[in-house]
N, C-alpha and C positions, 0 to 999 in steps of 0.2 A: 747686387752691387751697382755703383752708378758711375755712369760713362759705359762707353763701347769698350764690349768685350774683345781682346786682343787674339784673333787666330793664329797661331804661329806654328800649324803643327805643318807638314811637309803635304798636306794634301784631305782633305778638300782645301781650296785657298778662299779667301774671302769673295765674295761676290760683290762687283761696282753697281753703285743705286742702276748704273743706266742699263747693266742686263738683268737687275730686279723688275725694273719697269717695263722692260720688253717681254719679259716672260708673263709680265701678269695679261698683258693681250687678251681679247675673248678668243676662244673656242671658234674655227674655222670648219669648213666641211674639208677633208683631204684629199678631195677629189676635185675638184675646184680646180680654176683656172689662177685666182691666188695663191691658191697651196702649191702650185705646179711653180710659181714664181719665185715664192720662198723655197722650193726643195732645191730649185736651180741656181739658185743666189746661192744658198752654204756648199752643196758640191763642189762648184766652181770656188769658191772662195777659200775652202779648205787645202784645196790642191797646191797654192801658194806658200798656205804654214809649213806641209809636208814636204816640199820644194819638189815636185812634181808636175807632170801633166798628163800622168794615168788617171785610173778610177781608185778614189776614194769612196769608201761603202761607210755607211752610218750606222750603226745598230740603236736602239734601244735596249742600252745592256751598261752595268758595269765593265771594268777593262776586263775582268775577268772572261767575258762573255765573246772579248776580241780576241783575248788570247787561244780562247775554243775555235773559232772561228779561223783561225790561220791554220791550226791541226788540222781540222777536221778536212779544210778545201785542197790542203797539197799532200797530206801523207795518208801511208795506208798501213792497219797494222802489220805491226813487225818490221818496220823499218824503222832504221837509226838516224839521229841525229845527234848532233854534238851543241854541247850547252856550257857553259864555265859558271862555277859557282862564287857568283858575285855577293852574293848578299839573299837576305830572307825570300824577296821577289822571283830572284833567278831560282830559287830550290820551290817555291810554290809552281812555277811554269814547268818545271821537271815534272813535278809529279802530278800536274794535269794532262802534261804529254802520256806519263805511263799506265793511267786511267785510262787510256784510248791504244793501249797494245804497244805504243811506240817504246824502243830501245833508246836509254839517253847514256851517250859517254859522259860523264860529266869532269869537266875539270878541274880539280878541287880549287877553293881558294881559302883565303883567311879571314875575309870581308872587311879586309884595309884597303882593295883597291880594285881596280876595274878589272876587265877580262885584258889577258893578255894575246897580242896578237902574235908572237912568237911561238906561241903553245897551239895555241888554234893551229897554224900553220903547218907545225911537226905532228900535228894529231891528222890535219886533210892529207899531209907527204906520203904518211903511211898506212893511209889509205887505196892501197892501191887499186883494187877491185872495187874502191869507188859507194860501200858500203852506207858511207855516211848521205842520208837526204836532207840535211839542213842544217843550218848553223843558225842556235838561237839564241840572240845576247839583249842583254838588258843594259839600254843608253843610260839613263838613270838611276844607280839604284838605290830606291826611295829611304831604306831601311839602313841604309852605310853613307849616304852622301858621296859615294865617286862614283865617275862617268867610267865611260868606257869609248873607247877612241875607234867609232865605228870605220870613218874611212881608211885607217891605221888594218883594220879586220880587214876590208873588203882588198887592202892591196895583198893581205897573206893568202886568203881564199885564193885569189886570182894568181900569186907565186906559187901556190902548191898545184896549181892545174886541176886545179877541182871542180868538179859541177853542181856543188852542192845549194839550193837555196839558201837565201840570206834573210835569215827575219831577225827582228827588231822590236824590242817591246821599248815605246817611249812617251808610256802614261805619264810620267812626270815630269820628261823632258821639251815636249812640244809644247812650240810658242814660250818658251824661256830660255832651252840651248839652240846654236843651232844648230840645226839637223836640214839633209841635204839626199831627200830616199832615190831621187833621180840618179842625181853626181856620182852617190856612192851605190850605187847599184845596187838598192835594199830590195829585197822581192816580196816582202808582205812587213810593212811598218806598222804596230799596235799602238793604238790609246788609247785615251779615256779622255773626257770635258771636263771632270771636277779638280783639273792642275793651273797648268800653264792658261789653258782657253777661262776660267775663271767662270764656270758655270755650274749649278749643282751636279751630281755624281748621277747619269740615266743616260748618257752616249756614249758608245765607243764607237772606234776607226777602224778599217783597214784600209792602208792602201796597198797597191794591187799592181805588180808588173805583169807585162805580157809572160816573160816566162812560170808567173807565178799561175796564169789562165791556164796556161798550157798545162800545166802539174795538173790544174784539178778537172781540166777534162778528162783525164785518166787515171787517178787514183781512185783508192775501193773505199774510203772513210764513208760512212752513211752520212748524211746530215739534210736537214729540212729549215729548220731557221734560220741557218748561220750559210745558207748555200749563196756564194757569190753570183749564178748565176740569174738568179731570178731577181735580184735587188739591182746588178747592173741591167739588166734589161727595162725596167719601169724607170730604174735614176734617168734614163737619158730625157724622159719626160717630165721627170719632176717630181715622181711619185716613189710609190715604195708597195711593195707587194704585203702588206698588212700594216696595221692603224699608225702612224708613226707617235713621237712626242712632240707632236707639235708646240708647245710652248717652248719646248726644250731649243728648238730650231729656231724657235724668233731669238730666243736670248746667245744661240750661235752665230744668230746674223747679227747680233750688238756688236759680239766680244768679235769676231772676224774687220769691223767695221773700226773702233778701236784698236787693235793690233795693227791696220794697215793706217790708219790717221799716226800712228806713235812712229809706224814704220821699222818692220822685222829686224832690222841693223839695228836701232836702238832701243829694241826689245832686249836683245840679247844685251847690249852693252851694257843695260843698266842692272840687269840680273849678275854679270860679273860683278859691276862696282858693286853692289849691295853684299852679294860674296865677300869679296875680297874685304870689307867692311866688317863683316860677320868675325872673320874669322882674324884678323888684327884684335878685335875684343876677346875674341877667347884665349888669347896666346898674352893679353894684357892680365888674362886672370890671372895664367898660370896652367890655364888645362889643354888638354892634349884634344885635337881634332881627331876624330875615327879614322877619316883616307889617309894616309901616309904619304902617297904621290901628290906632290901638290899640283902637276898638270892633271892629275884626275879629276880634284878636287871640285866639289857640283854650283853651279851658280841657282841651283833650288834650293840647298838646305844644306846645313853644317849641322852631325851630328859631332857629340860633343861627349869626350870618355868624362865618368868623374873621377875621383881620387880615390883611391883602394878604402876599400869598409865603408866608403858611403854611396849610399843606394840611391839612385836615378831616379824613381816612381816616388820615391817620401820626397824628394827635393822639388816635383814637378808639384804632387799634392798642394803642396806649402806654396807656390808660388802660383797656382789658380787660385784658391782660398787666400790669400793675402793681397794681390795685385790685377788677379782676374784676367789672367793669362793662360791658355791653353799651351802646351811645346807636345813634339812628337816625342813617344814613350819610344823605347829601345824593345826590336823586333829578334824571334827566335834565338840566336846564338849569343846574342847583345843585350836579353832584354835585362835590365835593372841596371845596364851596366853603362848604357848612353843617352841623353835624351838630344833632341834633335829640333833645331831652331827651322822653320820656315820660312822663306823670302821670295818667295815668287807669287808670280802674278800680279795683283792690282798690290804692290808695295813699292814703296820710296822711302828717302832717305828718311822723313819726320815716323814713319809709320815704324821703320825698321831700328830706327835709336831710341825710340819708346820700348818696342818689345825686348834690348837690348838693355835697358832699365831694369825691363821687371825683372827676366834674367838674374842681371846684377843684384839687385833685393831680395827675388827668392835665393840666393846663394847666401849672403849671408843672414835671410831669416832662416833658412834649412841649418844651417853653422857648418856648410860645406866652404875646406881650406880652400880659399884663394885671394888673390892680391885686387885692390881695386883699381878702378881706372882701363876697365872693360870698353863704358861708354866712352867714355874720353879718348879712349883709341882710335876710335871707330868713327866720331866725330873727326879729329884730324886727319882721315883718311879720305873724308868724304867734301872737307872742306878744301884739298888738294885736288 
């Protein structure tokens, strides 16, 4: 098909030419006194996104691979944590935790809305023996489109008098919401690069409280790759305790370099507007948003119910093959039943009233009920 193909799906996000071009860089030695430069430029830079000023660790890993990496360094089997079940993501994080012996209470949810912090809180109250070792929420989640109101969480933790760790998986929402791991007293924050930081998918994060060190100088988890202690050791030089991704690292030092030129405040603002955009056209169709809280509601991605009898996945078909548009397919409990529109990262208003087109076109090449004047919504919202 001709023209640029439209990504619109909620993750990977498109890649800007300028950390195309940083990533194609030659081949360095990573022992070198340049690679020692570049490892110290992304630590330090990254600590900014995460609103901190501990250690952020880098992995060579999907997010997945960070979400191992926060088990394996604080807990040990057979101890509990508490989890709410937000969405596809948060029930995948579950059951990597119980792969590794750990007990998860889970919270149930419906996957219309974020974790709630009044449940959290009556779940840490009666805890009284203190049972629970972590409370693990997902800021983003990627498969439902709502947030979840982390410092809303950290002041119930804190009202129930609990000791429990605070983790945070926010693969889809760093460097688009903001997020604040210091303020809010996150003790191990998870991501990934192929979202919000707008780079292929082969880094994840952790960042790391002092209390989060303390945990894992004494729990019994095994681990050899994913052990914090040997990565912070070499980071403070620059290095990293086996081969890293260096090209990966140059195209972190673009996308860190750009995020601080656009300036984190209007990173976020403009991930709202193009939200708040998104989701005036879908309410122009006629169709119903997945979150139901509209404070929840995500400035990543609007997933989007259809109309009873018609199918998500034929409508999404028809609208790559027609317009050459990719959308996010509806996950686990949803799937045929949402597709889910993308807006973060390298998008703006022109980028996002195109994808908003095709949208509109594949709806009525599919011959799925709704009203027009999607785009036209969404334009007067943005022209305001």
């Amino acid at each position: 098909m001709q023209g640029r193909h439209f990504l619109n799906i909620p993750g990977p996000s498109p890649i800007p030419d300028r950390i195309l071009r940083a990533i194609a860089m030659p081949i360095i030695d990573h022992r070198s006194a340049a690679f020692a430069e570049l490892g110290r430029t992304v630590l330090e830079g990254c600590k900014t996104v995460f609103g901190t000023t501990q250690p952020v660790v880098i992995y060579p890993s999907s997010g997945t691979g960070a979400w191992e990496a926060a088990i394996v360094n604080t807990l040990s089997p057979g101890d509990t944590v508490l989890m709410a079940e937000t969405g596809h993501f948060a029930t995948l994080w579950k059951a990597i935790a119980a792969r590794f012996g750990i007990e998860v209470a889970f919270i149930p949810g419906d996957w219309r809305r974020g974790a709630d912090p009044a449940a959290i809180e009556a779940r840490l109250a009666d805890d009284k023996a203190h049972r629970i070792k972590a409370v693990m929420v997902v800021h983003n989640e990627t498969s439902t489109g709502a947030t979840s109101r982390i410092a809303e969480i950290r002041k119930a933790i804190d009202a129930a008098g609990h000791p429990a760790l605070f983790m945070v998986d926010t693969i889809s929402s760093l460097a688009s919401v903001d997020y604040r791991h210091d303020e809010w007293q996150v003790d191990v924050t998870v991501s990934g690069s192929q979202k919000g930081l707008m780079l292929p998918p082969g880094l994840s994060f952790n960042a790391v409280s002092q209390k989060a060190l303390a945990a894992a100088s004494s729990n019994r988890m095994a681990r050899s790759y994913w052990d914090w202690q040997e990565m912070i050791k070499l980071n403070a030089g620059g290095f990293f305790p086996y081969t890293p991704a260096t090209n990966l690292l140059y195209g972190l030092r673009e996308a860190l370099a750009m995020l601080q030129e656009e300036g984190l405040a209007n990173v976020f603002a403009r991930h709202r507007r193009l939200a708040e955009a998104c989701r005036a056209a879908v309410q122009a169709w006629g169709l119903e948003v997945l979150c139901e809280v509209p404070a929840e509601q995500s400035p990543v991605l609007t997933a989007v119910m259809m109309p009873e009898g018609h199918d998500a996945d034929r409508f999404r078909k028809i609208a790559l093959e027609r317009f050459n548009i990719s959308l996010g397919s509806g996950l686990g409990k949803v799937a045929g039943r949402v597709f889910r529109i993308g807006h973060l990262g390298e998008c703006n208003e022109l980028s996002l009233i195109g994808a908003l087109a095709g949208v509109e076109m594949g709806l009525a090449a599919a011959d799925v009920p709704h009203q027009r004047g999607g785009v036209d919504a969404a334009m007067a919202l943005l022209r305001g």
